[in-house]
GUMAR-505855 format. One record per residue (C-alpha): residue in one letter; x, y, z; residue number from 1. Coordinates in Angstrom, 1 decimal. Layout:
N
["A" [X Y Z] NUM]
...
//
This chain:
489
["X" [0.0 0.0 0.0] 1]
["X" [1.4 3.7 -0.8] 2]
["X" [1.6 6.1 1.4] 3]
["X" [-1.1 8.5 -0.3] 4]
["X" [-3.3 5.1 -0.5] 5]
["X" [-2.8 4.7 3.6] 6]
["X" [-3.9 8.0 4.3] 7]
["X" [-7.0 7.5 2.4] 8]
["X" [-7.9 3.9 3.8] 9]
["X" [-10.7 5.1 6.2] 10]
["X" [-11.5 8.7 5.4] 11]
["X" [-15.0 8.3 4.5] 12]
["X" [-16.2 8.8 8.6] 13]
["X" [-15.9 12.1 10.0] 14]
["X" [-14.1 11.1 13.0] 15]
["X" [-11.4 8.9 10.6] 16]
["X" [-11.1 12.0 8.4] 17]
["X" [-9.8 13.9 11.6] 18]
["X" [-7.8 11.3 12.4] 19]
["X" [-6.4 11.0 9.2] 20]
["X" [-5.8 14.7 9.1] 21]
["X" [-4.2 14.5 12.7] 22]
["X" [-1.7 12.3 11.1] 23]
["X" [-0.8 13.7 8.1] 24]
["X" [3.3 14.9 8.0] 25]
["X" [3.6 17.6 5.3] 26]
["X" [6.7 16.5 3.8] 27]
["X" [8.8 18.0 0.9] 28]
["X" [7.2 15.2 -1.6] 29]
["X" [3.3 16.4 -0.3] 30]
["X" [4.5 20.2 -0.7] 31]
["X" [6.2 19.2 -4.6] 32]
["X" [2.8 17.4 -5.2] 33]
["X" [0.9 20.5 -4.4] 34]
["X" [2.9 22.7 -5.8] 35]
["X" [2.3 20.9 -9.4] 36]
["X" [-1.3 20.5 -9.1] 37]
["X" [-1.2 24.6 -8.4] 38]
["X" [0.5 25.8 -10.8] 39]
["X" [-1.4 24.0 -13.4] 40]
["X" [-4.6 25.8 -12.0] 41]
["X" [-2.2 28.9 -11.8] 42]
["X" [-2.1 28.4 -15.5] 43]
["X" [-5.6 27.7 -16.6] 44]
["X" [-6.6 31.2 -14.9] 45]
["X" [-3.9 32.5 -16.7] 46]
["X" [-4.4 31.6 -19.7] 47]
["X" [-8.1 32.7 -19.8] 48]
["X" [-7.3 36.4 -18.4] 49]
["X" [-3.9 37.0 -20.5] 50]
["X" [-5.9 36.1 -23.9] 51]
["X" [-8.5 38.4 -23.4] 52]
["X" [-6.7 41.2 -22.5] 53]
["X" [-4.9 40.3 -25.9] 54]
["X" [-7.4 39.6 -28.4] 55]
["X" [-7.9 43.3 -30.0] 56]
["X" [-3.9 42.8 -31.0] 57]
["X" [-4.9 39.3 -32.2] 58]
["X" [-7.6 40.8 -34.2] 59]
["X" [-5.5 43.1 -36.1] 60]
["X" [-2.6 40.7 -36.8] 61]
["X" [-3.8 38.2 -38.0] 62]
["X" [-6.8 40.2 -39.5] 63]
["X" [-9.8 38.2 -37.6] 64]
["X" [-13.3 39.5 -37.5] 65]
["X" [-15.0 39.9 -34.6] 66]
["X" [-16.9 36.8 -34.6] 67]
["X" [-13.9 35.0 -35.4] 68]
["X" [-12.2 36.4 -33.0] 69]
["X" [-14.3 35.6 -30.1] 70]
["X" [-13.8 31.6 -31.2] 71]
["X" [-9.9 32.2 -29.6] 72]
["X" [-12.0 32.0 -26.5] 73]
["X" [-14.3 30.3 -27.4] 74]
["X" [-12.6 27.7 -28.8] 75]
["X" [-11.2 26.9 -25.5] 76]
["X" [-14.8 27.4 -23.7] 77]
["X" [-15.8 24.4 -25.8] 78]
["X" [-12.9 22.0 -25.3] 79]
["X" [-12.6 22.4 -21.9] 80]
["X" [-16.4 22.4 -21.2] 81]
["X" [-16.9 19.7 -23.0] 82]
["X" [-14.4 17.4 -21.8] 83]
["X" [-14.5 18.0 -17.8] 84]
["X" [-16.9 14.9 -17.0] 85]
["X" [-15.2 12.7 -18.9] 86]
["X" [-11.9 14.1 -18.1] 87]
["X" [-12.5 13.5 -14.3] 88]
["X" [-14.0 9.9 -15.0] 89]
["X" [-11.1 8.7 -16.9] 90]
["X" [-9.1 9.2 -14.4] 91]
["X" [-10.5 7.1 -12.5] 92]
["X" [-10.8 4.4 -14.6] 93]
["X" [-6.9 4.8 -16.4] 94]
["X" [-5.2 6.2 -13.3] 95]
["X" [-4.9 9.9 -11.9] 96]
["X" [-1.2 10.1 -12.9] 97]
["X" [-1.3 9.0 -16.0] 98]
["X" [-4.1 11.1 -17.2] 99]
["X" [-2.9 14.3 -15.6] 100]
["X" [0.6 13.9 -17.2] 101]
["X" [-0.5 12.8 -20.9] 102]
["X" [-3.1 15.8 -20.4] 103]
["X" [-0.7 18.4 -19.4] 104]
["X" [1.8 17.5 -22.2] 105]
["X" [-0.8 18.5 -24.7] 106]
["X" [-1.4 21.7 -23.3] 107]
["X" [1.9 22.4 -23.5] 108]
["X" [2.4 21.6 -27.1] 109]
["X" [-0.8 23.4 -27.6] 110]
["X" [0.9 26.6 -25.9] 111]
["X" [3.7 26.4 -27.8] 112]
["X" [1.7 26.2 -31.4] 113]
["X" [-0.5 28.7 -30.4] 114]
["X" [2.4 31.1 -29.8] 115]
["X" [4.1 30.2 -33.3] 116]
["X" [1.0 29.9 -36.0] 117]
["X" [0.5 33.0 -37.9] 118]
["X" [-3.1 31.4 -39.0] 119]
["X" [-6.3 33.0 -37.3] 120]
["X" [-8.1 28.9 -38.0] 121]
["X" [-5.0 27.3 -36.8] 122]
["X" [-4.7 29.7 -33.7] 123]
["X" [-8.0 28.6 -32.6] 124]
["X" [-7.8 24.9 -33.4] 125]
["X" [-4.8 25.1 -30.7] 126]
["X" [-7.0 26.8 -28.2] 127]
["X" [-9.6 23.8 -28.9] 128]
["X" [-6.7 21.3 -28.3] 129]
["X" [-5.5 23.3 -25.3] 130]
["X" [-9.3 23.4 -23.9] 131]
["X" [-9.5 19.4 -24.4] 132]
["X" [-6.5 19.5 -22.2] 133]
["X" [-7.2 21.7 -20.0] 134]
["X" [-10.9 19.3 -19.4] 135]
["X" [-8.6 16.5 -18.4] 136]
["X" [-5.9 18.2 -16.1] 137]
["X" [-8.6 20.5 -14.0] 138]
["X" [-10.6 17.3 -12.9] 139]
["X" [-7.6 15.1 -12.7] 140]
["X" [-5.5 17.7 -10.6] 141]
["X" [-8.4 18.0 -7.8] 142]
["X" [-8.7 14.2 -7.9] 143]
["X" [-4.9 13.8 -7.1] 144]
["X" [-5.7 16.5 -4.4] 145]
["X" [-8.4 14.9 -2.8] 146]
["X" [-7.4 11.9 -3.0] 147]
["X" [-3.6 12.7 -1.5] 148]
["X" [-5.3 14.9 1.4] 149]
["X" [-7.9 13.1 3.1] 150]
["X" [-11.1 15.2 4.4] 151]
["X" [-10.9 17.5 7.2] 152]
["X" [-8.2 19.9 8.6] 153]
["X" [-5.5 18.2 5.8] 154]
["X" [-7.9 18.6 2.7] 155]
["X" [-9.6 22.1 3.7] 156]
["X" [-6.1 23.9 4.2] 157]
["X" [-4.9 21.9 0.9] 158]
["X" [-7.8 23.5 -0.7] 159]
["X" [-7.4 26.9 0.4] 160]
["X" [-3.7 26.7 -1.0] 161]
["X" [-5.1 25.5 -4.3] 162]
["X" [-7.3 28.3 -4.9] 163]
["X" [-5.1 30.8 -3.8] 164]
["X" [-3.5 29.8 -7.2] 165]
["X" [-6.3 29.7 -9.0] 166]
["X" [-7.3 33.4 -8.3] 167]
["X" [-3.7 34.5 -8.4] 168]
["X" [-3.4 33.7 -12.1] 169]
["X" [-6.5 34.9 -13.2] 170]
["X" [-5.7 38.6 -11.6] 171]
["X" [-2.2 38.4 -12.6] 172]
["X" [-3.1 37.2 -15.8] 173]
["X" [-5.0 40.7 -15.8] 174]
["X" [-1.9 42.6 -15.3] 175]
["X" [0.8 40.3 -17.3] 176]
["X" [-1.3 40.1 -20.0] 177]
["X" [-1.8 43.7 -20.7] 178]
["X" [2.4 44.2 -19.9] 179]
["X" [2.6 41.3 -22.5] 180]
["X" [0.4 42.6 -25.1] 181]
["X" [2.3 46.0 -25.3] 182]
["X" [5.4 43.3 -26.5] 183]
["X" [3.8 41.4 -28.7] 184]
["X" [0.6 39.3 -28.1] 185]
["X" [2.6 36.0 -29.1] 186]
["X" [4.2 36.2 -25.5] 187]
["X" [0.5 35.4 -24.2] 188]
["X" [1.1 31.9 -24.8] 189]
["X" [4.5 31.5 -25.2] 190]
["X" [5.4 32.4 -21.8] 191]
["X" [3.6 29.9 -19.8] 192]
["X" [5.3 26.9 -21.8] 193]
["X" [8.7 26.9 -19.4] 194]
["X" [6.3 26.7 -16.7] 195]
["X" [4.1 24.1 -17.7] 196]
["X" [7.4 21.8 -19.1] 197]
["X" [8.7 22.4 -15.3] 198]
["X" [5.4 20.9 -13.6] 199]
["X" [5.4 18.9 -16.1] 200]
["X" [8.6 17.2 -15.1] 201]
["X" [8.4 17.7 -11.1] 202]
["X" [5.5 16.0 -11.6] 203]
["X" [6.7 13.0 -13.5] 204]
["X" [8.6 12.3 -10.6] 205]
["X" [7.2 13.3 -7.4] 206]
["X" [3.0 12.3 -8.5] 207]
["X" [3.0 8.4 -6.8] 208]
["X" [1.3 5.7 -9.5] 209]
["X" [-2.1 5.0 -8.8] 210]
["X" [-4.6 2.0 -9.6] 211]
["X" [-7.5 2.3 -11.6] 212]
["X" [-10.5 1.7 -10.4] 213]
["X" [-11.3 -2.4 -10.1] 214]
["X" [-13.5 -3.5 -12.5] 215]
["X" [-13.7 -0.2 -14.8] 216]
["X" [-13.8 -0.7 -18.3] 217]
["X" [-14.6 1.8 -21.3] 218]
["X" [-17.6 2.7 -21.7] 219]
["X" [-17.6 3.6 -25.3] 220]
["X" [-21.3 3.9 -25.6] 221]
["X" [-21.7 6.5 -22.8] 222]
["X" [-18.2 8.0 -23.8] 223]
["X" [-19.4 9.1 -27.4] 224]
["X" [-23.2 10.1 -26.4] 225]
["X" [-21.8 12.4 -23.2] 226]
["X" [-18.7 14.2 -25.4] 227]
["X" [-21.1 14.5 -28.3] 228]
["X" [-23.9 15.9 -26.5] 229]
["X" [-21.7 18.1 -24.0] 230]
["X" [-19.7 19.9 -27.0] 231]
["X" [-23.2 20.3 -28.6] 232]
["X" [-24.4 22.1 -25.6] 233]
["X" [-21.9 24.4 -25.2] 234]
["X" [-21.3 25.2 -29.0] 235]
["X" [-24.9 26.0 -29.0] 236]
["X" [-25.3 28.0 -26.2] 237]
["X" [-21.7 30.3 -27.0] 238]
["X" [-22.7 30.8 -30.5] 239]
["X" [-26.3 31.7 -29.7] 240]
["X" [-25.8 35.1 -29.1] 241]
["X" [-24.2 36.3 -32.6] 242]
["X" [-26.3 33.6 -34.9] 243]
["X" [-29.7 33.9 -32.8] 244]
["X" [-31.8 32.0 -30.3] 245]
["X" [-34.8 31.4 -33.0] 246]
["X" [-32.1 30.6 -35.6] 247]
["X" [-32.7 27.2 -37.2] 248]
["X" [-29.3 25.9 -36.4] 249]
["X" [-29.2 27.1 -32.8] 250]
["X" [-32.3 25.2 -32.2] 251]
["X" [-31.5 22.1 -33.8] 252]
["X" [-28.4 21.9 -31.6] 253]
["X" [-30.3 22.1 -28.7] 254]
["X" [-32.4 19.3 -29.8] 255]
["X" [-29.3 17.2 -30.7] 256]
["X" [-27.8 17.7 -28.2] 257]
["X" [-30.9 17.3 -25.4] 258]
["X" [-31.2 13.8 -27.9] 259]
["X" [-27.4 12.4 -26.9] 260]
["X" [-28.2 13.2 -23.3] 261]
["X" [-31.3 11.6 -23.1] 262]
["X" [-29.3 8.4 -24.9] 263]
["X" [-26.3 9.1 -22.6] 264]
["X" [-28.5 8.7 -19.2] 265]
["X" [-30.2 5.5 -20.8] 266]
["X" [-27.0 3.9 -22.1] 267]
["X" [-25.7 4.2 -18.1] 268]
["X" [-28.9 2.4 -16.7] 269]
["X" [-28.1 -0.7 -19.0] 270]
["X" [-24.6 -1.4 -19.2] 271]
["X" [-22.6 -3.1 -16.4] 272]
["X" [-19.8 -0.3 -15.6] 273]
["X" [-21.4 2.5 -16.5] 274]
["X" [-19.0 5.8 -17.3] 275]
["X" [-20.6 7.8 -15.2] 276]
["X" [-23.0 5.9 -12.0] 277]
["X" [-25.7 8.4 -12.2] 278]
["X" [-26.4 6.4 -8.7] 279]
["X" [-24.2 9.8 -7.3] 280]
["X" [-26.2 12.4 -7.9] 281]
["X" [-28.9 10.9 -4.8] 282]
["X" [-26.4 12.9 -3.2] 283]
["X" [-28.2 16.0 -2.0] 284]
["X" [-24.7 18.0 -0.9] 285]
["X" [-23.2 17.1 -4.7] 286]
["X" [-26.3 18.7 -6.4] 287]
["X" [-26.4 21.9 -4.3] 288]
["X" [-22.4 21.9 -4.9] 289]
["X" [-23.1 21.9 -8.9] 290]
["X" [-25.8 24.0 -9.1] 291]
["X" [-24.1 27.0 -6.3] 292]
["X" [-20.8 26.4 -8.9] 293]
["X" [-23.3 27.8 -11.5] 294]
["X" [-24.6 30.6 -9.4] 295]
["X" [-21.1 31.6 -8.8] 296]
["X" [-19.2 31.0 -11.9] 297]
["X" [-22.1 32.1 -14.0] 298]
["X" [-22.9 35.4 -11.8] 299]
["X" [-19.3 36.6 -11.6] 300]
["X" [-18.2 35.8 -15.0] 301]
["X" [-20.8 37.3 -16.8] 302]
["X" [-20.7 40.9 -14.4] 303]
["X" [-16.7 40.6 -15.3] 304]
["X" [-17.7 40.6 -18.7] 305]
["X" [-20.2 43.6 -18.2] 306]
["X" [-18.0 45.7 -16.1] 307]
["X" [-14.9 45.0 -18.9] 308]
["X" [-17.0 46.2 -21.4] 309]
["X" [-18.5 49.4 -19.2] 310]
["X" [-14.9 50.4 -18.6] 311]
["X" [-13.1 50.3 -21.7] 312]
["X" [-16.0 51.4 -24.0] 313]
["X" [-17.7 53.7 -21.9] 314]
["X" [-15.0 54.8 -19.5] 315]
["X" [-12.4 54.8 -22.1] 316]
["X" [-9.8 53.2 -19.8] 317]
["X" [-7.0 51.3 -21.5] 318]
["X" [-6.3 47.8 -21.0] 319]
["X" [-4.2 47.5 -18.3] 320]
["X" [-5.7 50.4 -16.2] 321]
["X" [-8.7 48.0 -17.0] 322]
["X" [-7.1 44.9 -15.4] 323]
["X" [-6.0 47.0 -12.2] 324]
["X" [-9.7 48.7 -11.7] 325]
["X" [-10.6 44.8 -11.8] 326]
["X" [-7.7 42.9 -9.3] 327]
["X" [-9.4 43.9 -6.1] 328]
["X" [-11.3 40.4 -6.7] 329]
["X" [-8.1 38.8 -7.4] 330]
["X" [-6.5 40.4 -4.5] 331]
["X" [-9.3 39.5 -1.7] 332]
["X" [-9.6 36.2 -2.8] 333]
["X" [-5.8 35.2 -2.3] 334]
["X" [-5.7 37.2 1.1] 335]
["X" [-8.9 35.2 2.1] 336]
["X" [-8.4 31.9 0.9] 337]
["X" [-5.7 31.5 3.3] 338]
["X" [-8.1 31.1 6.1] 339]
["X" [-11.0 29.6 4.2] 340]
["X" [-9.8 26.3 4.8] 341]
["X" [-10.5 27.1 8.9] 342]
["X" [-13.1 28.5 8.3] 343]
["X" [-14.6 25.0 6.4] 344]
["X" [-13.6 23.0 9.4] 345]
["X" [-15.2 25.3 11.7] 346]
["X" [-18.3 26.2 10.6] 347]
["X" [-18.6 23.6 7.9] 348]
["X" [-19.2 23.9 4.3] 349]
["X" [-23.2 25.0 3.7] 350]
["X" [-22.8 27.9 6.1] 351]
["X" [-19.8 29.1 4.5] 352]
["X" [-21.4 28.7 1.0] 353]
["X" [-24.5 30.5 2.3] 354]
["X" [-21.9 33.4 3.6] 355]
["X" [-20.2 33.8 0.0] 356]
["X" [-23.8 33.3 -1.6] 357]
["X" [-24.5 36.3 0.6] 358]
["X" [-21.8 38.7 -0.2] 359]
["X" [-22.4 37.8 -4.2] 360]
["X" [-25.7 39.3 -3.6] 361]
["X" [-25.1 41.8 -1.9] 362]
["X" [-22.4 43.1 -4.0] 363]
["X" [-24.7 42.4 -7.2] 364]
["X" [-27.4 44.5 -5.7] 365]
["X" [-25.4 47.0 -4.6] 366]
["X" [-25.0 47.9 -8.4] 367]
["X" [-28.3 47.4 -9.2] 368]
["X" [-29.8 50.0 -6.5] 369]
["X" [-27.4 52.3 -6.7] 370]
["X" [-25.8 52.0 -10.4] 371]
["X" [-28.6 52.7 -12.6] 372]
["X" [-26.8 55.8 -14.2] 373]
["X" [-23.0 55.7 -15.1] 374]
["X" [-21.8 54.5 -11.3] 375]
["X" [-18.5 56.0 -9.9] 376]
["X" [-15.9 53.4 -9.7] 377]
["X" [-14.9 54.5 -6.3] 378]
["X" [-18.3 54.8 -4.7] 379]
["X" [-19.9 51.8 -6.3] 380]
["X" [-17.9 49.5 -8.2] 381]
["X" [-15.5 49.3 -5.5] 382]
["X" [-17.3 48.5 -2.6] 383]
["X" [-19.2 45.7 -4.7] 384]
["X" [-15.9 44.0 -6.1] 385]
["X" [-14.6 43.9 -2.5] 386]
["X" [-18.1 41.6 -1.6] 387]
["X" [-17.8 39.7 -5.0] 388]
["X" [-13.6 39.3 -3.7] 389]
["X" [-14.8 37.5 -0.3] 390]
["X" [-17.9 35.5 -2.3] 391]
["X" [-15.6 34.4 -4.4] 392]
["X" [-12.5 33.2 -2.1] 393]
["X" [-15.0 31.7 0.5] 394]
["X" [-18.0 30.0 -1.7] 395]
["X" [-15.0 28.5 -4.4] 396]
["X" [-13.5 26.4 -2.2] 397]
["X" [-16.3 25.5 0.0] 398]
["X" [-17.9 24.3 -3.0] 399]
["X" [-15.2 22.2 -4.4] 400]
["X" [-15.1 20.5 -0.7] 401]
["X" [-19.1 20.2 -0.6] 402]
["X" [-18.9 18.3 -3.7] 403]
["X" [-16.2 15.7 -2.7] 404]
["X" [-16.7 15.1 0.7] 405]
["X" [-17.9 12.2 1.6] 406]
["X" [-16.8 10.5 -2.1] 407]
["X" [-15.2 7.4 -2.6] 408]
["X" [-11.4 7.7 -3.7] 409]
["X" [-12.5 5.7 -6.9] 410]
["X" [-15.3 8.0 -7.6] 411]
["X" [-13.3 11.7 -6.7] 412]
["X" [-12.3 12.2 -10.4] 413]
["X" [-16.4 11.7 -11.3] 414]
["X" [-17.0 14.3 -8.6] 415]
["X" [-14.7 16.6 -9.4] 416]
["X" [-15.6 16.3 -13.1] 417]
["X" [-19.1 17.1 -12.1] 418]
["X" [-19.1 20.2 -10.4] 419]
["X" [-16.0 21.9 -12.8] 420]
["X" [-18.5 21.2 -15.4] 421]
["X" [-21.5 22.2 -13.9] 422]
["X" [-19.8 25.3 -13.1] 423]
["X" [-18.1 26.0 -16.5] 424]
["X" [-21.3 25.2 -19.0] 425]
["X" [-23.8 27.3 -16.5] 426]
["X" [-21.1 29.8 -16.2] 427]
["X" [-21.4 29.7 -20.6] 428]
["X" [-24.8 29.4 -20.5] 429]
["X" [-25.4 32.3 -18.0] 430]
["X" [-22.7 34.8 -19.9] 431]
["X" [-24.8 34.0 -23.6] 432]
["X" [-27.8 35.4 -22.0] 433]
["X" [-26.4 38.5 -20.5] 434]
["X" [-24.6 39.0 -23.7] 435]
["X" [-28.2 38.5 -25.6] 436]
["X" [-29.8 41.2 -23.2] 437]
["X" [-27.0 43.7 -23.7] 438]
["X" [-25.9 43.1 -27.1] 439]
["X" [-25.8 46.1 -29.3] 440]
["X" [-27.1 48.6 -26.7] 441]
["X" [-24.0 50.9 -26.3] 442]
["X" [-23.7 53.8 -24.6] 443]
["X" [-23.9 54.5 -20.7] 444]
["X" [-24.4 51.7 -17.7] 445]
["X" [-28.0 52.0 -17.8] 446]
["X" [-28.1 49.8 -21.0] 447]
["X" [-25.9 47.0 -18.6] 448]
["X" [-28.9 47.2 -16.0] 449]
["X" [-30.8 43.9 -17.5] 450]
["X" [-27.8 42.2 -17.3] 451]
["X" [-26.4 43.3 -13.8] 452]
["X" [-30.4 42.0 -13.0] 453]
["X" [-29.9 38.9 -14.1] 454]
["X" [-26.6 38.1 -12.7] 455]
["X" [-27.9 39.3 -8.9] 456]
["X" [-30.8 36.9 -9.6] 457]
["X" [-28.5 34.5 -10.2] 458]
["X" [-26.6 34.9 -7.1] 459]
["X" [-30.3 35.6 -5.2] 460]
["X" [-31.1 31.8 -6.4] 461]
["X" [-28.1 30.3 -5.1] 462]
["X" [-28.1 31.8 -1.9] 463]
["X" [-31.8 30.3 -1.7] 464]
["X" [-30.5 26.6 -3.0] 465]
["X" [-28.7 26.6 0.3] 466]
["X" [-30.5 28.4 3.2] 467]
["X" [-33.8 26.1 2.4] 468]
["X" [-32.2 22.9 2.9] 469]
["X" [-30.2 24.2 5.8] 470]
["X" [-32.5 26.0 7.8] 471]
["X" [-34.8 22.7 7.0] 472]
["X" [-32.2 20.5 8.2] 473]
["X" [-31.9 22.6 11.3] 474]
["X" [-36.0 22.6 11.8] 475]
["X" [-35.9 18.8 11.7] 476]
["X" [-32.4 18.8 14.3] 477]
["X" [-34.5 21.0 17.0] 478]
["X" [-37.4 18.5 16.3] 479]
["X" [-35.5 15.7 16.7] 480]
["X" [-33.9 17.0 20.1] 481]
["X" [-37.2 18.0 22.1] 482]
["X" [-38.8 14.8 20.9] 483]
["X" [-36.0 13.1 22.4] 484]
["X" [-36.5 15.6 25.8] 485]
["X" [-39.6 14.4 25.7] 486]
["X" [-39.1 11.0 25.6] 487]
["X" [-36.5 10.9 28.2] 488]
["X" [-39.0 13.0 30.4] 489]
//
């Protein structure tokens, strides 16, 4: 038995989890795996961020229109959407290691092609590949976490670490990719290549061999029907917005795509080792975890998106005062994450997720009632990105620990596939509306209201997903303790 398998032998009880946790040693191997696993999510944000900031110099070099242009992200979107699920389950079923290495070799490759092609098609066939990538290391990397740190004090404080990095390279991607851009956009993607070849290679030697699961086999039926259907989804919904909801291809998308679903789900009732055991989602904490990772994601994306567009357009501000007026999220959520894992031991996950759920609103609204004519960065925008900063660096990685406690260590890749998914298809789905309410309005931040609306709703709803089942939970608790009072008496 390895050690990472020892630690893991009897963490599914909450009192084996704390004793596991007691006992973990955080050695220079347990740091280097860490530190492999973060900077790949270091790079994922900062990929995202340092591209946008770069696409107007993309535009004109290699002479792409606008809709063409907004595939370079796109593109990506759809890979990496796409491929979570099955990304996270074929870890499980090929080994963590393997997967995670083979996965982050191709984004590498696709880095380093991306920075060299001097084709607008071939640039965003290498953001595809990277995306496909990207679906396979995201999962796989919070598998090996959870997997390597079991639950409690151990996997809360790992967690907080991990999205330390995660929020540092999308805000820094803000800022180096608006210093990069004024070199030469190519430096976008060429500059994280060293540093993926370097975790690359640490990792090779310090990520211990895992088993597969027993008895998993391929589930090629389920496999074709999920990718299928999950790419159709997503294509659909981020081309919506320029081609048209009504539009005839738009809708018979949809309808594909609901059609390879619907066989998906029935393909996993018949076969024997099903690809996905839809058996998990009786899991009332994995649900609420999926659907408050749209809430989030798909709130805070889409008001980036709006307040990007407000400040550039309407506020003339260039791109890197852009991506400064924008880091206090960034900023917050790397200062808070710190003690985020405490604060999951403590007070447990659903009333920290109702917390971050709570300062998402808040700082939504706060735009809303006060915003609805050109708002003052300092006055308004401010004080709501500092709430959207804590919403962020609490709910994120209360979610991610939501969704996997409790999971089997053969089953962690399925539930981390799960939520990342959930979180990045709602997040699409959420952004093509906004950008359907405000598209081709213009002019000041009133024409932004709709949108800032919907994302607060958004948040509003997820908030709600978590106080009803808690305070329910709570009811039945008290219940349960006088009619035990009673009985006694």
């Amino acid at each position: 038995m390895s050690y990472t398998e020892s630690l893991n032998v009897s963490a599914n009880t909450p009192a084996a989890a704390a004793s596991a946790s007691a006992e973990v040693r955080w050695n220079a191997r347990l740091w280097g795996v860490l530190a492999v696993l973060c900077v790949v999510l270091f790079l994922d944000g900062l990929d995202v961020s340092m591209v946008g900031v770069a696409l107007p110099s993309i535009g004109s070099s290699l002479h792409l229109s606008t809709t063409s242009l907004q595939w370079v992200v796109n593109g990506y979107v759809l890979g990496y959407g796409g491929l979570l699920l099955l990304g996270g389950r074929t870890a499980d079923l090929l080994g963590r290691r393997k997967v995670f290495l083979i996965a982050l070799g191709v984004f590498t490759v696709a880095s380093l092609v991306g920075g060299l092609v001097n084709d607008g098609s071939l640039l965003i066939a290498t953001r595809f590949v990277k995306g496909l990538a990207a679906g396979f290391t995201a999962p796989t990397a919070l598998s090996i976490l959870t997997t390597t740190f079991p639950e409690g004090k151990a996997r809360n404080k790992a967690l907080s670490i991990f999205t330390v990095f995660g929020a540092s390279g999308y805000s820094s991607g803000l800022i180096i990719g608006g210093l990069l851009t004024t070199i030469g956009w190519r430096w976008n993607f060429l500059v994280p290549v060293p540093i993926a070849l370097a975790a690359l290679i640490v990792g090779i030697f310090l990520i211990r061999r895992d088993r597969p699961a027993e008895g998993g086999k391929h589930d090629l039926g389920g496999a074709v029907t999920l990718v299928a259907g999950t790419l159709l989804i997503v294509y659909a919904v981020v081309s919506a917005p320029a081609r048209g909801w009504t539009d005839p291809v738009t809708i018979s998308s949809f309808v594909i795509a609901l059609a390879l679903i619907a066989s998906f789900v029935f393909i996993e009732t018949r076969v024997k080792h099903p690809l996905v055991r839809l058996g998990i989602l009786r899991r009332g904490s994995l649900v609420r975890a999926n659907l408050s990772m749209v809430a989030l994601l798909g709130s805070y994306f889409s008001f980036q998106f709006m307040m990007t567009l407000y400040l550039q357009d309407d506020l003339h501000w260039a791109p890197l005062r852009m991506a400064v007026g924008l880091l206090p999220v960034g900023v917050i959520v790397v200062l808070s994450s710190p003690i985020t894992g405490r604060l999951i031991t403590r007070l447990g996950t659903g009333p920290l997720i109702i917390l971050a759920m709570v300062s998402l609103a808040l700082g939504y609204l706060g735009i809303v009632w006060r915003g609805h004519s050109d708002p003052s960065y300092a006055s308004v925008i401010l004080p709501s990105l500092i709430l959207l900063g804590f919403g962020f660096g609490f709910g994120f990685s209360a979610i991610l620990s939501q969704a996997t406690e409790g999971i089997a260590n053969h089953e962690q890749g399925l539930a981390s596939g799960l939520v990342q998914s959930s979180g990045q298809v709602g997040a699409a789905i959420v952004l093509a509306v906004v950008t359907g309410l405000i598209d081709g309005t213009g002019g000041s931040f009133t024409h932004f209201h709709a949108g800032v609306n919907l994302v607060a709703g958004v948040a509003v709803a997820g908030l709600l997903l978590n106080l009803v089942p808690l305070a329910a939970r709570r009811r039945r608790n008290a219940q349960a303790e006088a009619e035990a009072v009673q009985a006694a008496a």
